[in-house]
N, C-alpha and C positions, 0 to 999 in steps of 0.2 A: 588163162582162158576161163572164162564165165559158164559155167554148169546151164543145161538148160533148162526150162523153169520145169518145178513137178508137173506132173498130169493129172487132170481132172478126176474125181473121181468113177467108179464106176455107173453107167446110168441106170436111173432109180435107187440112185444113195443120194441124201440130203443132210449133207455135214451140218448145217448149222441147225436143220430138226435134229439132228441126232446130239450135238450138243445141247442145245436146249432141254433134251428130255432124258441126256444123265443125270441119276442125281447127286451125282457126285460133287461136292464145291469145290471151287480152286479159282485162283487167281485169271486176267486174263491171257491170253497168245503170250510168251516166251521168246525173245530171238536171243539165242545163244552165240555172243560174239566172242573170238579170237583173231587177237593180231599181235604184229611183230616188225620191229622195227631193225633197222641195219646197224645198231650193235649192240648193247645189253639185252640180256633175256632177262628172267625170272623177277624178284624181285628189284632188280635194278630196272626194269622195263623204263626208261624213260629219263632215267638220271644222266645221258651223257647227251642230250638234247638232241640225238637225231631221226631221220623222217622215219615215218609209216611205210613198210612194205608190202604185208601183207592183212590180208583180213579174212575170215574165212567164219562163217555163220550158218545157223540153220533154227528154224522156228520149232516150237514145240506149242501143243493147245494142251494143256494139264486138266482141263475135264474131260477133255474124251481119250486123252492119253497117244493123241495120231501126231504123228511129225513130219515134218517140211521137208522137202530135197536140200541136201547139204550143197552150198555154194563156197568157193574160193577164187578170191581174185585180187591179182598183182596191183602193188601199187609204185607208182615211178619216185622214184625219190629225186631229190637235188642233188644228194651229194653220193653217187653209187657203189662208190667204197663198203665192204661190208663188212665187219669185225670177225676176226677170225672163228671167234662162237658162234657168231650167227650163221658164217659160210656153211660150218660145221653140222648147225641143227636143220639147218633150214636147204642145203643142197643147192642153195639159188646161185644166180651171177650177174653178174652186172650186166651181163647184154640180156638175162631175160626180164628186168629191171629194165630198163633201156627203152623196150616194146612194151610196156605197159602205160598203164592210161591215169594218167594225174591225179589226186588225192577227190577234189572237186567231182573229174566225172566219174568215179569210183563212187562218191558217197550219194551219189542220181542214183546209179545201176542196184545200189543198195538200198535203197526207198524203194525203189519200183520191184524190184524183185520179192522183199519182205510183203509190200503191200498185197502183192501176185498168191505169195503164199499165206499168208493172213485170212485172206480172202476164200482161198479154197479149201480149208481146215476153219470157216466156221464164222471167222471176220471176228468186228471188234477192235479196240484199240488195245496195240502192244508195249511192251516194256521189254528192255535189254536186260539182261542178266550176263553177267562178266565175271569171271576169275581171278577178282579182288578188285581194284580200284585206279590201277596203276595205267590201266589202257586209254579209260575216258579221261583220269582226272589229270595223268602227266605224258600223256601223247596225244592223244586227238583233241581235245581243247586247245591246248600250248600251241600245236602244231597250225591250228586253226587259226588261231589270233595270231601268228606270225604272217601267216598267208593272205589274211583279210577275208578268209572265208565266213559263209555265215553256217554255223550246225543246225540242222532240224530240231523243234523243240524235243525229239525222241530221245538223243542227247543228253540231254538235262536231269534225266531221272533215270535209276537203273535199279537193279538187283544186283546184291555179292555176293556168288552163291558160296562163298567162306563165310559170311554172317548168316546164312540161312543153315548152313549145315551145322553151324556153330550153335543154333539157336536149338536143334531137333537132338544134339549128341554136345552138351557142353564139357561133358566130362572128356572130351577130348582135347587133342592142343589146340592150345591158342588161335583165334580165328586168322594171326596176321602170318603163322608159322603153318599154314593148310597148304595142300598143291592138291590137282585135280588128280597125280596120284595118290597121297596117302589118304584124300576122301574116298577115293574108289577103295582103298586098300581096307580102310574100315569099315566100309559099308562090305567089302567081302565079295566084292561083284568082279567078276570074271571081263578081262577087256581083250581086245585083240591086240596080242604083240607085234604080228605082223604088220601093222600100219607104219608103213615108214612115211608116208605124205604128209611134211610139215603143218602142226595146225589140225588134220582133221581128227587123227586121234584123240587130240583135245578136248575138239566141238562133240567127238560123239561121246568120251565118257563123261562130256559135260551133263548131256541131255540123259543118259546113263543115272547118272547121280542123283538129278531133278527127276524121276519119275520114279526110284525109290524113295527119294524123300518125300511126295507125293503119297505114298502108296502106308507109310508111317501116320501117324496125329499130324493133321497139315494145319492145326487150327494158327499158328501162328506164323507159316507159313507163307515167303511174299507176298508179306501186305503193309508192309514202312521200307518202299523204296528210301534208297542214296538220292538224294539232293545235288545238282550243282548248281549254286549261287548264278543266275545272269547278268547280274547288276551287282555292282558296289555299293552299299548303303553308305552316306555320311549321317556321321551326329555327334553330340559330345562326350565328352569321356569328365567326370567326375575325380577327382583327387580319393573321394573315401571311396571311388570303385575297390575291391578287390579283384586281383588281375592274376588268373594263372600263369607262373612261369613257366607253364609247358605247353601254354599255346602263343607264345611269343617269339616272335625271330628278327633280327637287325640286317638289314641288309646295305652293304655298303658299296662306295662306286657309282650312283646314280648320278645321271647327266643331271645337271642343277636346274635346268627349267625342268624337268620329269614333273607330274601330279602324281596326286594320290592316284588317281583315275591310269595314268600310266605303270604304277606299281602293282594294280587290283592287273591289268595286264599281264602283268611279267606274273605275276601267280594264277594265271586266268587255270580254272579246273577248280580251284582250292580254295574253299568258303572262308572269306575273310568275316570275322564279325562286324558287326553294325560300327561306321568310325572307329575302324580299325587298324588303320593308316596313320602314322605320326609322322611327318616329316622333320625331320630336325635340322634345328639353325644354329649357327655360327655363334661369336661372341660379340659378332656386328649385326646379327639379325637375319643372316642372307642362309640361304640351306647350302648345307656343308658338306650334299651326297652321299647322306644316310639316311636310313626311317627303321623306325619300326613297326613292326606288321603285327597280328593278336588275330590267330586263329580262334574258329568255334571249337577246336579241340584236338588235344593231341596227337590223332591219327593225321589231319592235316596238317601239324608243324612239323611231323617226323615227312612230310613229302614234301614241303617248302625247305627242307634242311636238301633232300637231295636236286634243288635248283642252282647248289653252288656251282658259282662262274657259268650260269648259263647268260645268256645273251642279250641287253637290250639296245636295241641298234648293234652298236658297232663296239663295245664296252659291256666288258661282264661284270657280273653282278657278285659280291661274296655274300654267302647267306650262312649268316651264326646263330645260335642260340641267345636267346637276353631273357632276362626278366620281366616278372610284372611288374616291380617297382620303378623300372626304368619308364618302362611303357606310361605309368601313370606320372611320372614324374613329368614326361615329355609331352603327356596328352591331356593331362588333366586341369582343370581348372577349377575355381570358387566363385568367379565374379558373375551375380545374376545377372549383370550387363550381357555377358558372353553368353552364359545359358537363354536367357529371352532369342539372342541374336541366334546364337544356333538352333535355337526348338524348331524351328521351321524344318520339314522333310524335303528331301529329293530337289537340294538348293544347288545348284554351283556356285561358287566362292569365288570371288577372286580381289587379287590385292591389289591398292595403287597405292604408291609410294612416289613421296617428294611434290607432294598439295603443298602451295604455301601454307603456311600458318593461319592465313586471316581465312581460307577458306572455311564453307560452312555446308551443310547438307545442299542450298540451293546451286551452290555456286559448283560441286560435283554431280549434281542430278543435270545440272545445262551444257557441262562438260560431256557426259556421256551422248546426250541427245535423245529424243524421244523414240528414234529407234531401236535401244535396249535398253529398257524401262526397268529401274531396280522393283526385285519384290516390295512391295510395300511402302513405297517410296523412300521418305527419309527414316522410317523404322527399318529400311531392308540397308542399311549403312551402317558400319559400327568405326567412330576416330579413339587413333592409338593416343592419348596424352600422357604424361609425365604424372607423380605423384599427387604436383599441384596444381595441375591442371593444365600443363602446359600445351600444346599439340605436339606431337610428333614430325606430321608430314606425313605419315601412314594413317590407310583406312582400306575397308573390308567392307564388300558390297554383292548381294545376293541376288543371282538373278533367275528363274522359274525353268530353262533348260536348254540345255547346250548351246542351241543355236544365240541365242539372245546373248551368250557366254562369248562365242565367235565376234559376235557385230561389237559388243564392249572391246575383248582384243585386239579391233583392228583401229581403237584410236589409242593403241601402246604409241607411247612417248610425243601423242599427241601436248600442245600446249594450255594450258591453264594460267589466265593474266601474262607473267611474264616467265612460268617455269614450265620445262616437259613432265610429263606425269608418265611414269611406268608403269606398268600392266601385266601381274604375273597371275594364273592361277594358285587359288590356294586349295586350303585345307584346314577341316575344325581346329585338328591338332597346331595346326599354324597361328591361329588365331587364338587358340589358350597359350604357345610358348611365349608370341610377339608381346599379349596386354599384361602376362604371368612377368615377363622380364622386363620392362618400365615399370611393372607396379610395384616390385620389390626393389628395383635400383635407387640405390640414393643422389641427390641431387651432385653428390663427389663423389667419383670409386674412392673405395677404399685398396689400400696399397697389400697385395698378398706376399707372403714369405719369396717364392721366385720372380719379385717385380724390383725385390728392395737389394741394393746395392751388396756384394758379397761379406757378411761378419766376420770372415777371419780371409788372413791374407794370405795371396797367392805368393808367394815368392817368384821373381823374375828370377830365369838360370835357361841353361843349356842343360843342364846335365839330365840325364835321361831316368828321372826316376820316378817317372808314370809310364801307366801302360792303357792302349786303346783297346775298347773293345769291339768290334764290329762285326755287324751280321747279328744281332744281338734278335731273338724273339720280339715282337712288338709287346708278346704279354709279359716278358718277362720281369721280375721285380729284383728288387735288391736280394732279398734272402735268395733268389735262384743265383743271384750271380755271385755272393758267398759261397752259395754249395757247388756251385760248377769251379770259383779258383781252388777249394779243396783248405790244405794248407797254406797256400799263401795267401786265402786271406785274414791270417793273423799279421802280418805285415802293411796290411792297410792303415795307414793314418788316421787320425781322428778328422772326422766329416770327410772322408777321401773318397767317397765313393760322388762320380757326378753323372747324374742319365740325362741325355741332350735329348733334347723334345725338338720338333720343327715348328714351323710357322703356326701350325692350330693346335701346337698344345697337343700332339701324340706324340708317343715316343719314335726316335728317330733311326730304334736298332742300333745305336752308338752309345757311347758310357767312356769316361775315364776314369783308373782309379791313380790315386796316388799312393805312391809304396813309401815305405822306410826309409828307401837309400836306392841306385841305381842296379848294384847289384841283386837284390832282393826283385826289383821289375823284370831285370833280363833273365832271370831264374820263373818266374811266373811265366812269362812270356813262353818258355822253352817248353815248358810244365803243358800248357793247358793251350798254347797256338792250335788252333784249327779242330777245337776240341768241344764234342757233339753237347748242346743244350735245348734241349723240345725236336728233336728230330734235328736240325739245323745246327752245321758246322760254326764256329766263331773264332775270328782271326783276332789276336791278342799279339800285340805290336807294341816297345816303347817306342815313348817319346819324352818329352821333355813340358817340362810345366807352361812354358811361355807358349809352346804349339797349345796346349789343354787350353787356354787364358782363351789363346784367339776364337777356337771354335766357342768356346763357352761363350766368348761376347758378340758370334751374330760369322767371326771368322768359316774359312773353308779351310780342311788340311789336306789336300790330296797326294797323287804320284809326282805332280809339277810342283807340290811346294805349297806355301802357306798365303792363301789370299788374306788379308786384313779384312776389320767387319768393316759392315756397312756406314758407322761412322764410327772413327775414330777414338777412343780417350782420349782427353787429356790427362794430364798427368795427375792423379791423388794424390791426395796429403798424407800425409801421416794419419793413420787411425788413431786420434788421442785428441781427447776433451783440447779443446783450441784454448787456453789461457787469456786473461784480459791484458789488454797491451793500448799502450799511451793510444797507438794507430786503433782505428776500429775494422773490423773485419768478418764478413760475412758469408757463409756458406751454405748451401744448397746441396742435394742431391740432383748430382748428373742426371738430366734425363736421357741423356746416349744410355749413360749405366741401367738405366730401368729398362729402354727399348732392348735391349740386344742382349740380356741375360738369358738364356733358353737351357737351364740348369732345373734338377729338378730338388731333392732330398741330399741331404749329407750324412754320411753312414760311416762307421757302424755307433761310434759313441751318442747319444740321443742328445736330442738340440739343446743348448744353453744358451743363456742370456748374452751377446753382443755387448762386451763394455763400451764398444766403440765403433762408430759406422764412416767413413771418409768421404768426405763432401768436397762440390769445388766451389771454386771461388765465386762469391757475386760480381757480377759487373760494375763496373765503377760507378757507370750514370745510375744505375740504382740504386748504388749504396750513397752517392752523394745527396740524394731525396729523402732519406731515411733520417729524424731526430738522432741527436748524438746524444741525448737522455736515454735511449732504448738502446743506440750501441756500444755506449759504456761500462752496460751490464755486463758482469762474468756468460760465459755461454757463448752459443751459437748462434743464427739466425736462418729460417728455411724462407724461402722464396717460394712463392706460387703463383704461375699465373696461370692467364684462362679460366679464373674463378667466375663461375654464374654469376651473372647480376642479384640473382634472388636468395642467392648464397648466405646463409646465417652463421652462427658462430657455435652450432649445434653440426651445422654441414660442415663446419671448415674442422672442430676435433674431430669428424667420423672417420676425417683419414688418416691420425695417428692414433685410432681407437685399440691397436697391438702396443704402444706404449705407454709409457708412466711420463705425467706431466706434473711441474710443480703446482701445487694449486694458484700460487701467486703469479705464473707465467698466464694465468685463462684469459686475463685481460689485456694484454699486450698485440693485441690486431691494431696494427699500425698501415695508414695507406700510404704507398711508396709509389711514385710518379701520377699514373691517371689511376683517374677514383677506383674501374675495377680491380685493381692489383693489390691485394694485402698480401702482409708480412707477418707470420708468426712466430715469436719471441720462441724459442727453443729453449728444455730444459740445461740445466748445467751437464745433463750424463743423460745419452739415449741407452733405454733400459728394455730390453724387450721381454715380454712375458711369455 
């Protein structure tokens, strides 16, 4: 129930002469706010994401030293459940919870009633002062943007009264380690223990605190209010920025259409810095349900850290610590193209992908329509091209504010000539990763260590002398999972350790190792099954090298048995230099064997050179296209197709740029059936470095 407002003062008192003609200085009106939510107190206020229940305030005027009637009033939550501490501190119940009045008409009654007492103590505009930072910046902001409400600009700026008392008595503890008892306790000021009414004991040794500190040297005394950001700024991020790792956090799980503008959301309270948002993408381009985020400073990364698994929509959120290296690596850029394009302020972004090629500035400005006119016409357009200049099919177009943002969105997968054109919002950092990653890709990938065919061989067998590991830590490394087998892994094979990655290249919490012998597995096994690594139990199971084989190639191994990969082997040759023979004969690397390897490091002995790599067969119609001059040679021969047209003989070594080639093999590009298809002449011995 709502206090009823102070009373006037007495007649022939004139508050606001009588402030006027202290000479005392001090800051303006004061509303001293406490509240409390249905289940963490104290410093957790706000870390398990649920509603506002209470709120309880009262004004103070610090130059004439007169205070407001103390007000408290319930606030109803959604979800009425109340943690067992809060039952505790706070006496409340869900049915008195129940009869109270919505967060919205709560924050009316609390304008109007502030204003009421403002007014009678002297007027002027007020400022909030709060009991560290935890109330505005991770419960009533949060709380607010989940609800669609909008906050009074009052909101947005506050006092801490742990930074002011911090400021007056620094020889005390730390401002983040204060409570409003050990300020009472060291200022020495006498409080009433009798107050057991949730909240008001608070509000008055709050006001208690402020009017000794007041009565102290007040010269620096509330006067650099806390800040909350309203807006998300975008801009670009520099490669030679320097980037604190303690104002950066990765948050992962994001729905894939998410913006940055929905991430500045899900931290809504918490001062992002200026393009501070990196979304990150795939190895196709597309965001992969991560970002990372670059706080103005430590105090707000340590409260975005306690956002972990809170909520957006329907899907929680993990919030980790990262680096600034990462940040800039993912955010930064060099190309003046991209700087010019983002120097522009307060732009919305957004992407379209899959323009033909032959498109051009005019032919995307009549696509859009003159109802959402890009910034600056064909300067407010940025095309993704290749090295040489080729096009992408992606481009980045800037339009002046939201709504004009809306009206482009609504021609997603509208048509262009004869293709649909997609319509995603972006982001700076989207736009340094997309033109960052064509401008360093070469016209061929180049082939990495877990793409290339396995260097030493698997032996096919039943007998059971690996062992799985699962449940495995996502962080975990090789050296942890040495020190968790203990002694056996002296029993490890050379390269026998294998960590299975999933579809995007993380690891999969799965691993095989391969032991000495069958016995030495089921001794491990017994040893170390269901045996604690990072908090997390890990079941250690044999099996058998052929089971290892299939998951490694793309396979499933479950309770029902061993699915096969997704496509087949054939069957390898022998790993050995192929000799010249009357017949000519030609091999390749499998690309099954490259698709479906998802292997990562071989351990414990350090990599060596591969005398030998197993290839399959060429197909006949293409070996019968081939010169019998070129297959007569001692050696191999590799097949490639899908080679660029524009493909040179600089592109075509960059993808065995990990081996040794004979110098006299460099001329041997031979075209085999149609023009785009060359053949390159293999050394006599693949040599890896």
């Amino acid at each position: 129930m709502t206090p009823p407002p102070p009373q006037p003062p007495p007649s022939g008192t004139n508050p606001a002469a009588d402030s006027a003609a202290d000479p005392r200085p001090g800051p303006g009106p004061l509303v001293v706010l406490f509240g409390a939510t249905a289940g963490a107190l104290g410093p957790d206020l706000g870390s398990d994401e649920t509603d506002l229940i209470l709120l309880v305030w009262q004004v103070v005027e610090p130059r004439s030293r007169q205070v407001g009637t103390l007000h408290k009033s319930l606030v109803r939550a959604e979800a009425a459940a109340l943690s067992p501490q809060c039952r505790e501190a706070s006496g409340l119940s869900a049915d008195s919870l129940a009869r109270a009045e919505p967060l919205d008409k709560v924050l009316q009654q609390f304008s109007q009633l502030v204003s009421g007492d403002v007014a009678l103590l002297g007027g002027g505009p007020y400022m909030l002062c709060t009991d560290g930072q935890q109330l505005l910046r991770q419960v009533l902001h949060p709380e607010a943007s989940r609800k669609n409400l909008v906050l009074p600009d009052t909101f947005f700026s506050f006092y801490d009264l742990r930074r002011e008392f911090h400021v007056q008595h620094p020889s005390s503890r730390p401002a983040r380690d204060l409570t409003v008892a050990t300020m009472a306790q060291d200022l020495g000021l006498e409080t009433d223990a009798t107050e057991d009414d949730f909240g008001v004991w608070e509000v008055k040794t709050m006001v208690a605190v402020i009017l000794h500190l007041l009565d102290g040297p007040s010269g620096q005394l509330f006067s650099k209010p806390e800040v909350v950001k309203q807006k998300y700024e975008t801009g670009p991020c520099s490669k030679a920025d320097v980037v604190d790792s303690e104002t950066v956090v990765r948050a992962r799980g994001l729905p894939w259409q998410s913006s940055d503008q929905d991430v500045a959301r899900f931290f809504k309270g918490l001062n992002i810095a200026r393009g501070g948002v990196a979304l990150c993408l795939n190895a196709q381009g597309r965001r992969n349900g991560e970002a990372l985020i670059r706080f103005v400073d430590s105090e707000q990364r340590d409260l975005a850290l306690q956002r972990h698994k809170h909520h957006m929509g329907v899907r929680y959120i993990e919030v980790y610590k990262a680096t600034g290296e990462e940040f800039v690596k993912i955010a930064g850029g060099t190309s003046l193209e991209v700087a010019r394009f983002l120097s522009r302020e307060d732009q919305v972004i957004l992407r379209l992908r899959g323009l033909p090629f032959s498109a051009g500035p005019a032919d995307v400005l009549g696509f859009l329509g003159p109802e959402c006119p890009v910034t600056g016409g064909a300067e407010g357009l940025l095309f993704v091209r290749h090295p040489d200049g080729r096009p992408t099919g992606d481009a980045f177009a800037l339009f002046a504010c939201e709504e004009l943002a809306q009206a482009a969105l609504r021609r997603h997968k509208g048509t262009l000539g004869k293709r649909y054109i997609e319509l995603f919002r972006s982001t700076a950092a989207e736009v340094q990763q997309v033109l960052n990653r064509y401008a360093s890709s070469p016209l061929l990938p180049t082939l990495t260590a877990p793409l290339l065919p396995i260097p030493f061989p698997l032996a096919a067998g039943t007998g059971r002398d690996c062992v799985r590991l699962r449940g495995l830590p996502y962080t975990a490394t090789i050296e942890d999972i040495l020190s968790f087998l203990g002694e056996a892994a002296a029993d490890i094979r050379p390269h026998g350790v294998h960590m299975v990655l999933n579809q995007q290249g993380r690891p999969s919490g799965d691993a095989f190792i391969q032991m000495t012998s069958a016995e030495r597995a089921l001794a491990a096994a017994q040893r170390c099954h269901k045996k604690a690594m990072k908090e997390r139990y890990v079941e250690v199971v044999p099996c058998s090298t052929e089971e290892m084989s299939h998951v490694l190639m793309g396979g499933t191994l479950g309770r029902s048995g061993m699915s096969p990969p997704p496509c087949k082997l054939p069957s390898l040759l022998p790993a050995a230099r192929v000799p010249a023979a009357p017949t000519p004969v030609a091999y390749y690397p499998g690309p099954a064997t490259q698709l479906y390897m998802n292997y990562t490091a071989y351990y414990p002995s350090p990599p060596v050179s591969p005398t030998t790599v197993g290839y399959l067969t060429t197909p006949p119609a293409a070996l019968a296209s081939a010169p019998t001059s070129v297959l007569s040679q001692p050696g191999a021969l590799v097949r490639m197709q899908g080679v660029p047209y524009t493909a040179g003989m600089k592109d075509l070594l960059s993808v065995f740029q990990a081996y040794q080639l004979a110098p006299d093999d460099y001329t041997s590009l031979m075209p085999v059936g149609d023009p785009p298809r060359t053949v390159l002449q293999a050394p006599k011995e693949w040599v890896c470095l």
